[in-house]
C-alpha positions in Angstrom: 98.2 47.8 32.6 97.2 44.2 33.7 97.3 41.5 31.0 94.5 39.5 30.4 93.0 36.5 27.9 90.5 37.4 25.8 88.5 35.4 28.0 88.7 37.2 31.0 88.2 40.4 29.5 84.6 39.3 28.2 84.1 37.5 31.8 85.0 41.2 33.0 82.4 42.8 31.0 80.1 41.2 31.5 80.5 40.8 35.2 80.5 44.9 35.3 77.6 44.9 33.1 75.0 42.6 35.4 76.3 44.3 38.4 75.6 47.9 37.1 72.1 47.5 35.4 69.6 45.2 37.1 68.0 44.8 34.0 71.0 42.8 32.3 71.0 39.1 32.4 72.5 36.4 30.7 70.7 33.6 29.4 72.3 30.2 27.4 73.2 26.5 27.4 75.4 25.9 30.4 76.2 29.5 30.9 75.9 28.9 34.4 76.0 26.1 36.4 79.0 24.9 33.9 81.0 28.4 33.9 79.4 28.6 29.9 81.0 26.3 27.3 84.1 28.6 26.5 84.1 29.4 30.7 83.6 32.8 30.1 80.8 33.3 32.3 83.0 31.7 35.0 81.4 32.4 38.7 78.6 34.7 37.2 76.1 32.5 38.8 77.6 32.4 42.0 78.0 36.3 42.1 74.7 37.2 40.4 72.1 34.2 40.8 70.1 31.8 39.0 67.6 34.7 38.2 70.2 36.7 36.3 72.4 33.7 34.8 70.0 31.4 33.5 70.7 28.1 32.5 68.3 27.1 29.4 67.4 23.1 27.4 69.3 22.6 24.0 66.7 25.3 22.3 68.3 28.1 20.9 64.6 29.0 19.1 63.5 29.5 22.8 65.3 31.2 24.3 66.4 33.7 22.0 62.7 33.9 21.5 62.0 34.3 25.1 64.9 36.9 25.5 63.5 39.0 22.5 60.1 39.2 24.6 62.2 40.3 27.6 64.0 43.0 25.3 60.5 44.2 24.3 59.6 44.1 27.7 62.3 46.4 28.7 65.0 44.2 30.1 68.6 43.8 28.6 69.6 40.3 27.7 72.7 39.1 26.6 71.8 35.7 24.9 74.9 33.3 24.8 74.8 30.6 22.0 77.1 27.8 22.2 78.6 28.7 19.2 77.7 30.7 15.9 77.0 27.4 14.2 73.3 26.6 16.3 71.7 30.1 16.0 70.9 28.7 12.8 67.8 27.0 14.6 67.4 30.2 15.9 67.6 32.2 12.8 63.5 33.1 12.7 63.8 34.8 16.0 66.7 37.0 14.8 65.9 37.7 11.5 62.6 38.0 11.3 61.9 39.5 14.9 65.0 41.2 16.8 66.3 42.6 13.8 62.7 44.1 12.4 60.9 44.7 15.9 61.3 48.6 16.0 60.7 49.2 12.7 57.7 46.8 12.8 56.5 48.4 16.1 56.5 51.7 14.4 59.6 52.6 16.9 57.5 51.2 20.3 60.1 48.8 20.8 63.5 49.0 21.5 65.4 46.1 20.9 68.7 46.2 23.9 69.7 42.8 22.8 73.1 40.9 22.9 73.8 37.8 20.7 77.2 36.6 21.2 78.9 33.1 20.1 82.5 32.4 19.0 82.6 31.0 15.6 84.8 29.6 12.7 87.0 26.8 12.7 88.7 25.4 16.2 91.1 22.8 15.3 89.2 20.1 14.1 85.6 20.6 15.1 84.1 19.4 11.6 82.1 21.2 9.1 78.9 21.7 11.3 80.5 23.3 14.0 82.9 25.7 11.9 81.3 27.9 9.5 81.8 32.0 9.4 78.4 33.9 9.5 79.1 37.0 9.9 78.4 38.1 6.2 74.2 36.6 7.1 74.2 39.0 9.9 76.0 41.8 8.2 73.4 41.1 5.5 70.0 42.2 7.7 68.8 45.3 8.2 68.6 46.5 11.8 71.4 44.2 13.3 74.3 45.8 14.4 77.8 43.2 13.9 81.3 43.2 15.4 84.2 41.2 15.8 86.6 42.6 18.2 90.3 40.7 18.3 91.9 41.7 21.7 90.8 42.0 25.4 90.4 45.8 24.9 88.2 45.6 22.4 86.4 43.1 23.4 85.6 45.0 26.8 84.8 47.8 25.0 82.7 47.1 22.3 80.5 44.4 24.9 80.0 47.0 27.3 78.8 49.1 24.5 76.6 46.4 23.0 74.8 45.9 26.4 73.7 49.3 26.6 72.9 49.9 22.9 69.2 49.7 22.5 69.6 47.8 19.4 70.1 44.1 18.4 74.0 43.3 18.3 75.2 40.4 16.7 78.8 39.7 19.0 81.3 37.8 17.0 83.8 35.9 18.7 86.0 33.0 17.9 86.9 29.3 18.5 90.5 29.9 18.9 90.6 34.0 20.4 89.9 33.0 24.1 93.3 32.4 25.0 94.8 34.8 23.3 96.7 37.3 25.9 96.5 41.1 25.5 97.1 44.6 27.9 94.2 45.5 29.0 93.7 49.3 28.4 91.6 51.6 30.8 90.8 48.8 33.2 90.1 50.7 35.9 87.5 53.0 33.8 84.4 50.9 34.4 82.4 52.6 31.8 85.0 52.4 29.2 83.5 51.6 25.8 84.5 51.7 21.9 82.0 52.8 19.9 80.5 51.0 16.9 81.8 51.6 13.7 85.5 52.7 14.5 88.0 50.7 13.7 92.1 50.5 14.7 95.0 51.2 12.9 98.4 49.2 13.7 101.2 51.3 11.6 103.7 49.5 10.2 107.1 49.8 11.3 108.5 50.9 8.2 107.2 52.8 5.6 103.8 51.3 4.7 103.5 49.7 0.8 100.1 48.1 1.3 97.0 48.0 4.3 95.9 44.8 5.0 92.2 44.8 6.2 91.3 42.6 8.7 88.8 41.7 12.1 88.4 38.8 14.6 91.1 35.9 14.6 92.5 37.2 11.2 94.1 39.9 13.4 96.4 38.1 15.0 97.1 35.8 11.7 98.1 39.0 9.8 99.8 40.4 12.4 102.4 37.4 11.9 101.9 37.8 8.3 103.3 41.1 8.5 106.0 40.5 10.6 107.6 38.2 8.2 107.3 40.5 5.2 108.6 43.1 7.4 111.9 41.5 7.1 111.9 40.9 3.6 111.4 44.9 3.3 107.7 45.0 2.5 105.8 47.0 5.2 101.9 46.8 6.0 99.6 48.7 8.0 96.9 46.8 9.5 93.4 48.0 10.0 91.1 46.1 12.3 87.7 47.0 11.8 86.4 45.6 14.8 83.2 47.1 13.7 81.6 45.1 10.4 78.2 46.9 10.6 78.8 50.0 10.9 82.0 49.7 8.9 84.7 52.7 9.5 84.3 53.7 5.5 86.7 57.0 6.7 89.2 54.5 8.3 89.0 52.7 5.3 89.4 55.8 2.8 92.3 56.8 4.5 94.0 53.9 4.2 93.6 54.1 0.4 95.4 57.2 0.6 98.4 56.6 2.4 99.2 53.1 0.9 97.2 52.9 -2.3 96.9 48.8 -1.4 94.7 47.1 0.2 94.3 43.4 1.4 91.2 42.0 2.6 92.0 38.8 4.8 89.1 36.9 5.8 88.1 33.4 7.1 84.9 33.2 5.5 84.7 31.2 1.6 84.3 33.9 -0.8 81.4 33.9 -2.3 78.5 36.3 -1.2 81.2 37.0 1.5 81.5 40.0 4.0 85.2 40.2 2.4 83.7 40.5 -1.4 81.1 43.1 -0.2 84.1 45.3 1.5 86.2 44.8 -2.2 82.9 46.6 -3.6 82.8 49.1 -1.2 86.5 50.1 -1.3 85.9 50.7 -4.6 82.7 52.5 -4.6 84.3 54.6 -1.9 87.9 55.6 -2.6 88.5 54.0 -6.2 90.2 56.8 -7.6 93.2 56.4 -4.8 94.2 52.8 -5.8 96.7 51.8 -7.6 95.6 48.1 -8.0 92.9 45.9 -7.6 91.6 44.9 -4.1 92.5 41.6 -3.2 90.6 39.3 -1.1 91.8 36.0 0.7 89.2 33.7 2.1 88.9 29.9 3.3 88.8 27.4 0.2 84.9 27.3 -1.5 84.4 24.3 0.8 83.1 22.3 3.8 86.0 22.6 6.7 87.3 19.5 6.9 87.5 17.4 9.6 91.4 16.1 9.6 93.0 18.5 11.4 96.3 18.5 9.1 94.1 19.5 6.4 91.9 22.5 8.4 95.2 24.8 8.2 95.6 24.5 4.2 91.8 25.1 4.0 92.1 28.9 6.5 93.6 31.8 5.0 97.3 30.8 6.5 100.6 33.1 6.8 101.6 31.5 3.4 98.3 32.2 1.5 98.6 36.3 3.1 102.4 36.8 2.7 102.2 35.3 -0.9 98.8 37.5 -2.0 100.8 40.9 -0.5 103.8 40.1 -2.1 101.2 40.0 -5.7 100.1 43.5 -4.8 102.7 45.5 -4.3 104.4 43.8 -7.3 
């Protein structure tokens, strides 16, 4: 298996997408003159054209509106936002008309839409260009939101977001493009992950807790759990990948092999995705715990822009090894 960056696996996708549906096409600031902002539509334009990599003005209300009238119109778009942070001045198009067009439409549109952006804090970008909002999305009927970690998954779940004929919200990250990863079935070109499934990474050692995780966290837990590891506290790590759907079956087995669980995100907590999934854990598999859900989030405030102080503000290996260590007490 070849190993990849997170960036070339979505560059991947997406080049197999556009060349096996005619319909697909990428639209965004810079996606293609300029490689995209992140470079992960590196030499798209030159393999594929102006008329399928389209360059757009500083308007995310335009042309994710103009891509949502493409979508209707039977094309696939895959709509690239410089980052999560600006689809806020697109947030009428999405809400109010990606997300509700079928039902609206009394199911005579389809709505094959992909909205992807990295998000989250990047190592001193300021609090504009650093917030986590994956708990708005997850919040909207008729959006479909996931937040793949590795160049597998984010393959996968792409591919399957391109040809899903419903509006998917595509979570990346500031800091996941350059993280390196096998990737698996690479020679499959219609390999995909389906939504709502998520992965399991078993402990080494007999598990004591499962630490819940998706996106950038992965990797941050991951280290987390390798340093409890050798103090003799084992964790199974489940990334969801998938936020809506959520894997509730993943997620009830857990609770039954570990009777712990951890949620570790990077959003603040309040009205967070991570305080949702508490609730849901324990509407779903209450009777299996043995303690309270915990949650660790971002500090209830702006991201700062010192970059010394960014780290103490994130959910760090300190923050996760200590709030484990609490559980399993």
């Amino acid at each position: 298996m070849a190993e990849v960056t997170v960036r070339e696996a979505l560059n991947i996708a997406l080049g197999e997408e556009l060349a096996r549906d005619q319909n697909v096409f990428l639209i965004g600031e810079e996606v293609g003159h300029y490689n995209g902002a992140y470079k992960v539509s590196q030499n798209l334009m030159a393999r594929f054209g102006e008329d399928r990599v389209i360059d757009t003005p500083i308007a995310e209300a335009g042309f994710a509106g103009l891509a949502i009238g493409a979508a209707m119109a039977g094309l696939r778009p895959i709509v690239e936002f410089m980052t999560w942070n600006f689809s806020l001045v697109a947030i009428d198009q999405i809400i109010n008309n990606a997300a509700k067009m079928h039902l609206m439409s009394g199911g005579q549109f389809n709505m094959p839409i992909v909205f992807r952006a990295p998000q989250g804090a990047g190592g001193s970008l300021s609090a504009q260009h650093s917030s986590i909002l994956e708990s708005f999305y997850a919040y909207t009927p008729g959006l479909i939101v996931v937040a793949p970690s590795t160049p597998t998954d984010m393959r996968g779940l792409l591919k399957t977001s391109v040809r899903s004929d419903n509006p998917v919200i595509f979570l990346e990250h500031e800091k996941i493009y350059a993280v390196k990863g096998e990737l698996e079935h690479a020679d499959v070109p219609d390999f995909m992950i389906p939504f709502g499934v998520a992965a399991l990474h078993a402990a080494a050692g007999e598990p004591q807790l499962t630490i819940l995780c998706w996106s950038l966290t992965v990797h941050v837990v991951k280290q987390a759990a390798e340093r409890l590891a050798a103090e003799g506290i084992f964790a199974d790590i489940l990334d969801l990948r998938s936020l809506k759907p959520v894997d509730s079956e993943a997620i009830i087995t857990a609770a039954q092999k570990t009777h712990r669980l951890l949620i570790v995100q990077e959003a603040t907590p309040v009205a967070s995705y991570g305080a949702w999934l508490s609730h849901h854990i324990q509407e779903i598999a209450f009777d299996e715990l043995d303690a309270p859900v915990k949650v660790v989030s971002s500090d209830d405030v702006p991201m700062p822009y010192t970059f010394s102080l960014e780290p103490q503000v994130l959910p760090n290996l300190e923050r996760i090894i200590a709030a484990a260590k609490e559980l399993v007490a």
